[in-house]
N, C-alpha and C positions, 0 to 999 in steps of 0.2 A: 401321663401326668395331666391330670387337671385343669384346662384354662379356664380363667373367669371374665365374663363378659358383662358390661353395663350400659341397657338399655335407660334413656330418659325419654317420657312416655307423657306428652302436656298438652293434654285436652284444653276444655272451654271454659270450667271450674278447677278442673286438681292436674298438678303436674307430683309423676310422678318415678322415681330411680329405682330400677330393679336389678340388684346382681342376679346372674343366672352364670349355672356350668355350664360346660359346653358342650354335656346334652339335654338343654334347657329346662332344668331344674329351678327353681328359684331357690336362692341361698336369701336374700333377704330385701326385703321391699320398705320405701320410708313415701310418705307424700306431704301434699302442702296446697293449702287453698291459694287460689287463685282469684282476687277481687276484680270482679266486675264495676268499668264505672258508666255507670247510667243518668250522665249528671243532665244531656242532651238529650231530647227527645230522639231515636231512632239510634242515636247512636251510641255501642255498644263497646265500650274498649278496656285498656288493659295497661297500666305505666310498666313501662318494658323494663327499667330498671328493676322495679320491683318481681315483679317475672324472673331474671336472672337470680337474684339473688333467694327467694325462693328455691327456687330447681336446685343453685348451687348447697343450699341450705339441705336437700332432700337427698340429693347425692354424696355428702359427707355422713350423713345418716347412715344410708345403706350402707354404704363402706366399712363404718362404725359396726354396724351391727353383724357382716357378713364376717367382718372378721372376728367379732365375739362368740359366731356359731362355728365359726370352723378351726380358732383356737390359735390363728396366726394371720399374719396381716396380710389384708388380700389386696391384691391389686389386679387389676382388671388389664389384661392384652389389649384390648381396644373399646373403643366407645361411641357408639350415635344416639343419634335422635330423631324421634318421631313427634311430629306435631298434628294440630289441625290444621286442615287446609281452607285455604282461600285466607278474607284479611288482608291486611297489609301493615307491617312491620318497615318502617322507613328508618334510614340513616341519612345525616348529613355528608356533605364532603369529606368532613373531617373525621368521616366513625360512630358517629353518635348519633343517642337517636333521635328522630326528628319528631318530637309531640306522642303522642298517646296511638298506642297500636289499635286499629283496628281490626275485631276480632270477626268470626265469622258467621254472628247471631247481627252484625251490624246493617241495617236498612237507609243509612243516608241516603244512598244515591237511585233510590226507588223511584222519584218521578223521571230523574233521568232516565230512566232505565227503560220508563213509560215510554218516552221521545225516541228512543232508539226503536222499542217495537215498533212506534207508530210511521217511523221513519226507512225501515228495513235494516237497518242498520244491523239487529241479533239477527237476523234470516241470514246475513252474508257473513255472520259471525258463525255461525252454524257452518254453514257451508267451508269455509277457511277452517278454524279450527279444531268444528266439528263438536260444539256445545254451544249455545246461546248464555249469554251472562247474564248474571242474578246480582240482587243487590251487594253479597260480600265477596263476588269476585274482583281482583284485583283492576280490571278495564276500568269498570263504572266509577270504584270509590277513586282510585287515580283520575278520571276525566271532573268527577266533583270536587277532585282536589283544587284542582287546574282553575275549574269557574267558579270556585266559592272562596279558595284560598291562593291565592296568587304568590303570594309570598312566599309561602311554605313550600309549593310547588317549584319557583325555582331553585329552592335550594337540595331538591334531591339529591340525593349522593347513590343511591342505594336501593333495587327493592325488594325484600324479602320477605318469607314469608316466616310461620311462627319458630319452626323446627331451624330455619336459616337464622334466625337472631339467635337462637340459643347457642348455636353449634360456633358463630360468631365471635360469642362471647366463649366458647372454650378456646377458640384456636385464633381469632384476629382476621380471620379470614373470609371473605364474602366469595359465597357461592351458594348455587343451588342443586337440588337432583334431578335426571331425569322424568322423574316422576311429577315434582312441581312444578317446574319449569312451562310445563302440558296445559294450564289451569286460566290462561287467556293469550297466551301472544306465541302459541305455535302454528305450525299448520300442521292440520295431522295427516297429509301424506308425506313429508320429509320430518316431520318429528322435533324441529329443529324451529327458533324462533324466525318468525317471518314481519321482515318491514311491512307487507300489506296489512297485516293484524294491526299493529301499532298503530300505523294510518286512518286505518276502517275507524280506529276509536278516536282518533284525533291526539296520541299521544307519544308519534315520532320525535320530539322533542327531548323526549326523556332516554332512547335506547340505549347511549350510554350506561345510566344506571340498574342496566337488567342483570342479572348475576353470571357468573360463567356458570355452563351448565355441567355436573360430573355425573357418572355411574351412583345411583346410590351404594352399592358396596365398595368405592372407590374411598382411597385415603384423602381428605381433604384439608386436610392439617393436622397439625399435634398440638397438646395440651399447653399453654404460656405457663409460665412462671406464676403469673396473676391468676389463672384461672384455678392451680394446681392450689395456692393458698386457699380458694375459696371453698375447694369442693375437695381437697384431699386426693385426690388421683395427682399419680404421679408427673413430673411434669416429663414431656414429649411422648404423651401417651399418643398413637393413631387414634383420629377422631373421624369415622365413615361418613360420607355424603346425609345418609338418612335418609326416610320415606313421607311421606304424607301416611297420616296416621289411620286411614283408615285401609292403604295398601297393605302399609307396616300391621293390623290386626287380618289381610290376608295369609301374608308372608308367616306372621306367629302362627295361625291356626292349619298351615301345612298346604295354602294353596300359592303355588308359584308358575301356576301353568293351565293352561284349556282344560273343559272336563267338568269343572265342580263351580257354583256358585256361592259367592260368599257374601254370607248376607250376615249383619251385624243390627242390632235389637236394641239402640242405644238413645239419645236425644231426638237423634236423627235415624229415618228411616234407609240404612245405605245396604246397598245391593248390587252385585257387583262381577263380571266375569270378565278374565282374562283371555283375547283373542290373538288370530297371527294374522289376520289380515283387518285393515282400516273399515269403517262403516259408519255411515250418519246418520241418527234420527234424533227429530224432536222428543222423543222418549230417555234419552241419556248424554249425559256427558262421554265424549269417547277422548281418554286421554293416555297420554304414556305409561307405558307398562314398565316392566322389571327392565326390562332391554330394548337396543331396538331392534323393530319387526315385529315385537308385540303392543296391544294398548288394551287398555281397563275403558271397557265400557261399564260408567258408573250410574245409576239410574236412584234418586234419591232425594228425601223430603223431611221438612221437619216433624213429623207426626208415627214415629213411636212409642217405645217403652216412657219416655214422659209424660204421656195420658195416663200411664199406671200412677207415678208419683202424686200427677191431681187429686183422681179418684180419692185416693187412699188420705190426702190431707185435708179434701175437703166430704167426703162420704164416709170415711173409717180410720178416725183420727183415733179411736178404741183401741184397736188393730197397730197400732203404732208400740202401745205398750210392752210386747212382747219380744221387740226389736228385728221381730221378721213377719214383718203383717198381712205379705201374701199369704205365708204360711197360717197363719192365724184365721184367713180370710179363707182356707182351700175346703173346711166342710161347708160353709158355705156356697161354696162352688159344685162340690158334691152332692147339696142336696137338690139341685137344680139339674143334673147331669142329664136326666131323661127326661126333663121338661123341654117340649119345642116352643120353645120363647118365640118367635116373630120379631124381639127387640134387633135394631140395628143400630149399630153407632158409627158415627162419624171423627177418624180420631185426630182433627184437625184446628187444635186448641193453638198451635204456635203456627202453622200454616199448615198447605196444603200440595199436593205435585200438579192441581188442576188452575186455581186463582186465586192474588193475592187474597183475596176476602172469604173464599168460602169459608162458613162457620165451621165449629165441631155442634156435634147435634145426637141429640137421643130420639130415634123416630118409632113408634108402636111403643110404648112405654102405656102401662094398664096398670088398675088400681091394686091390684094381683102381686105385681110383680114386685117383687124385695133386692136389696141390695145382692145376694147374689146371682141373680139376673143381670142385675145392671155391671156386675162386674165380669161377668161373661160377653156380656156385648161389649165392654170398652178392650178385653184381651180380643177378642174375634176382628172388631174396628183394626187393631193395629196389625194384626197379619194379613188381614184382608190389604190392607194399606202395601205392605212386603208385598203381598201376593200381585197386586197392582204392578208394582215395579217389575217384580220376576216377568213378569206375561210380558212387558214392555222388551224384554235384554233377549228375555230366549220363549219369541210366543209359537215356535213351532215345538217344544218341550224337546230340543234335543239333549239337554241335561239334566240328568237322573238324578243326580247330588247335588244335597247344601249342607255345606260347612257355615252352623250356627253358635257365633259369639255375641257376646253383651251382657248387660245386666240381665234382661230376662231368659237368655239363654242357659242359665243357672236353673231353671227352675222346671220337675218335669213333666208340669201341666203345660206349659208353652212347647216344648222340646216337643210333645205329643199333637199339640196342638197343629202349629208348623206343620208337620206330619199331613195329618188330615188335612187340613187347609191346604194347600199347595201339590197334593198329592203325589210328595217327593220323600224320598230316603234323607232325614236330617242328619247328620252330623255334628257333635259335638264336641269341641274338646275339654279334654279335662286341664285346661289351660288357663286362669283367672285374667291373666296380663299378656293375652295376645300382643296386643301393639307394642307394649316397651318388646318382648321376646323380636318380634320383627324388626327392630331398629338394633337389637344386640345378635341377629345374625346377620345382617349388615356390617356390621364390624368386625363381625368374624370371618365374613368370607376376605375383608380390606386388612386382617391381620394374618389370613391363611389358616384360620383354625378351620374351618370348612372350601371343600373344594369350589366351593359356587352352591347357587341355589337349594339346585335338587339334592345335593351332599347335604346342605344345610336342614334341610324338608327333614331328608330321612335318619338322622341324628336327632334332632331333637322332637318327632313326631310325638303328637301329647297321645294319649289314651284318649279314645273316642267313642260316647255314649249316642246309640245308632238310634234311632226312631222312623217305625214304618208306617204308612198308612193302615188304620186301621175301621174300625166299627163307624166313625163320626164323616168319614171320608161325605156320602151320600147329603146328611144335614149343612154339613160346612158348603159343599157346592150352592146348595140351592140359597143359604143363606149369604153367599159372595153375590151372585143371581138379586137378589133385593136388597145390595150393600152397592150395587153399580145402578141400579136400579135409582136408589135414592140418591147417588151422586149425580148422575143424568139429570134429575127432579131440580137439585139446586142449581146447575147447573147451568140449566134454561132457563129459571130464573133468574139469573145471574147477568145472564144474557139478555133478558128482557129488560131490566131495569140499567141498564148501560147503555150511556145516551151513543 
């Protein structure tokens, strides 16, 4: 017989409820914007209320719909969630929430962040945790809480993150997962939260309010009364721990283990392998994995597949008409195929994995060259950018395989591309909704429809479109070669001009 599972899947813009069978099928999918408020400069957030009731809004949908395609009312075995990571989602004493979430595009706490570089502070952050903190990690915007808002600060009750308020507000319950948990106040040789962390940031005050930490396939509560009105699931339905949503888009796309990297082609440039023993480098974050004894070294930047969205709105707004404007855009790209452009592009429009400031940049551009040129250099800029990371996680190439999701993993000029640039075996799945899938076999294994993981993996493994190195291999090297080339160039400038 049949189980039905319900992954909720809430990115940076769109949260979104996916039923799937339980061998992940999608039976029906519903979403819902998510308003960004940008009323402060740098800072980037999100009324959590409004969040809830959203999701809950997207999740009676599905339901709605799942059960009009299957002809009887479905009700889902179990349920989690996946979010984005980092931010900060606060509650007071009392459960509620405390002011406006900050989400994980948020840059307040960037000069502080300065002072801790300048101070040693992220070096021994590194060393402890085994990541250096960034503007929307949880350390910084909590220590800016602390010195800018005093108030609000003692009133924490609570801190969670995006997938933890949601899950929150299904079950009443405050906790977080292994996986989150990893993201500033671990240490990653024991796994487990460490008072020196808290310390190092000046935020021993608050440890109280850190969450208990559960297995993300672990049962974390069931569905209330209040939350079952809101979203239609039944009430004491199991509600699973959850993942952070870019594990949750490993976990969907069949990766639960060493061996394969999984690289995702999204806002954000993430990249990412699963190990069994601990490691530190300036080159990635090394955080909790599925269990412990394993961790996700995650190596990643904001400069992907959202240099495609620019281009395209602001060079081939034409291209738009046709409602798939890559595709509108691809003889264009064809007709260019055997031209060795020289162009190189920098795909670092919202930032970069080297300094706050480097620019994005078009360098060797000629009077010659047409928009499909320039749209070959801004797809090259962004896997070069992936490629950047890859070399960082595994620069001895002991892995053959990448399991590639995201928006432009769709598409298979990129798929090929990837391919030659990286000069690795791609994998695709035929999967649209990795992430929610991840977070609804999380609840599968917390309801027993799956035995664990790799049960999980090999049940609902998607079909997968392979991509091998081929003809472009030789031009793509040489062209990464003048793409490091000109990052060095700004580089040093960069460096020059910095008192």
């Amino acid at each position: 017989m049949t189980a039905y599972l319900l992954g909720l899947d809430s990115g940076l813009t769109v949260t979104k409820a996916v039923v799937f069978r339980d061998d992940g099928t999608v039976v029906a999918l519903a979403r819902r914007e998510i308003a960004q408020i940008k009323t402060v400069p740098r800072h980037v957030e999100r009324d959590m209320a409004g969040h809830w009731n959203a999701s809950a809004a997207a999740i009676r949908e599905a339901l709605d719909l799942a059960s009009a395609r299957v002809g009887t009312k479905v009700r889902p075995v179990a349920v989690s969630v996946a979010g984005h990571g980092d931010g900060l989602y606060l509650l007071d004493r009392a459960g509620a929430p405390l002011g406006l979430a900050a989400t994980s595009l948020d840059s307040r706490a960037q000069a502080l962040l300065r002072r801790w570089d300048e101070t040693g502070v992220s070096a021994r952050a590194l060393a402890l945790t085994g990541q250096r903190p960034f503007p929307s990690s949880p350390a910084p915007l909590l220590a800016y809480l602390r010195d800018e808002e005093p108030e609000r600060y003692a009133r924490v009750g609570a801190i969670l993150s995006c997938k933890d308020w949601l899950r929150y507000c299904l079950t009443g319950e405050v906790a977080t997962d292994f996986t989150e948990a990893s993201v500033a106040f671990t240490d990653i040789r024991t796994q487990l939260y460490s008072d020196a962390a808290l310390d190092l940031f000046g935020l021993g005050a608050i440890a109280d309010a850190l969450p208990d930490v559960r297995m993300p396939c672990a049962v974390a509560g069931h569905v209330t009364g209040e939350a079952a009105a809101a979203t239609g699931l039944a009430i004491g339905t199991p509600v699973a721990t959850g993942l952070h949503d870019v594990t949750a888009c490993a976990v969907g796309s069949g990766v639960t283990g060493a061996g394969t990297i999984a690289v995702i082609a999204g806002t954000y440039s993430i990249n990412e392998m699963l190990v069994d023993a601990p490691k530190i480098s300036a080159g990635w974050n090394a955080r909790n994995g599925l269990r412990p004894g394993q961790w996700m070294n995650m190596s990643v930047s904001p400069a992907s597949s959202a240099n495609l969205d620019w281009f395209v709105a602001t060079a081939a707004r034409d291209a738009l008409v046709g409602g798939d404007p890559f595709a509108t855009l691809q003889a264009e790209l064809d007709a260019v195929a055997d031209d060795p452009s020289d162009i190189v592009y920098l795909p670092y429009l919202y930032g970069s994995p080297h300094a706050e400031d480097v620019p994005a940049a078009f360098l060797g551009l000629r009077g010659w060259h047409g928009r499909g040129h320039m749209l070959r250099a801004v797809a090259e800029g962004i896997v070069f950018n992936h490629r950047h990371h890859i070399d960082l996680i595994d620069p001895e190439r002991q892995v053959g395989r990448v399991r590639l999701t995201g928006g432009s993993s769709r598409n298979p000029y990129f798929g090929q591309l990837f391919a030659d640039a990286l000069d690795r075996c791609i994998e695709v799945p035929e999967m649209p909704e990795a992430g929610a899938l991840g977070a609804a076999i999380a609840a599968g294994i917390a309801a027993g429809v799956y035995g664990g993981w790799e049960d999980a993996s090999l049940r609902t493994a998607p079909q997968l479109r392979t991509y091998r190195p081929e003809g472009a291999v030789a031009r793509l090297e040489a062209g990464y070669g003048r793409y490091r080339e000109a990052v060095g160039t700004i580089m040093k400038r960069h460096e020059e001009k910095t008192p």
